[in-house]
N, C-alpha and C positions, 0 to 999 in steps of 0.2 A: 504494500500500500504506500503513497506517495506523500511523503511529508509535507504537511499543510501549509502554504505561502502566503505570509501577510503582504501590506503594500505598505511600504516606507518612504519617509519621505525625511529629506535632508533639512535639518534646522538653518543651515547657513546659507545654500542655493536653490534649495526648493526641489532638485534632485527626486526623482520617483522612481524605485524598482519594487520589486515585487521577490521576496526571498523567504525562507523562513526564518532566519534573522538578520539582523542588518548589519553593513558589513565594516569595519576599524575603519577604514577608509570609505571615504563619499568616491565614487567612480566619474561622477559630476565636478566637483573643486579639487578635487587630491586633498582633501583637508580630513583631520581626525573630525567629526564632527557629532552632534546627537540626532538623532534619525526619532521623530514623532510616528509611532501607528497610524497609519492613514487607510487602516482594512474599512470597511463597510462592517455593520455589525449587525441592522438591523433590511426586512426586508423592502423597505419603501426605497433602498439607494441599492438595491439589488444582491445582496446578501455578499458573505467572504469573497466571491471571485471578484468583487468591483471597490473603487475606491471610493471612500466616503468624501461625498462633495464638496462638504464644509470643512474640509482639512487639505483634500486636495488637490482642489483650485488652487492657481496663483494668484 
């Protein structure tokens, strides 16, 4: 079974992948930086495969 993938999002560039954790490095700025949760969680923004709107908008 396949390890479950949140969607992260970079504190400093706004950077979005999608990992099951996020990674030392931004692949966005090369900076060590903190990565916010940006999964969806509930079903109105379309459940875990989708990013929640209100976080990951620029």
């Amino acid at each position: 079974m396949e390890e479950p993938k949140n969607w992260w999002k970079c504190s400093n560039c706004e950077y979005t992948l999608q990992a099951a954790t996020p990674p030392e490095t931004c692949p966005g700025c090369k900076e060590k930086c903190n990565f916010i949760d940006a999964t969806c969680y509930t079903p109105e923004c379309g459940g875990p495969e989708n990013i929640d709107p209100q976080i990951g908008q620029r």
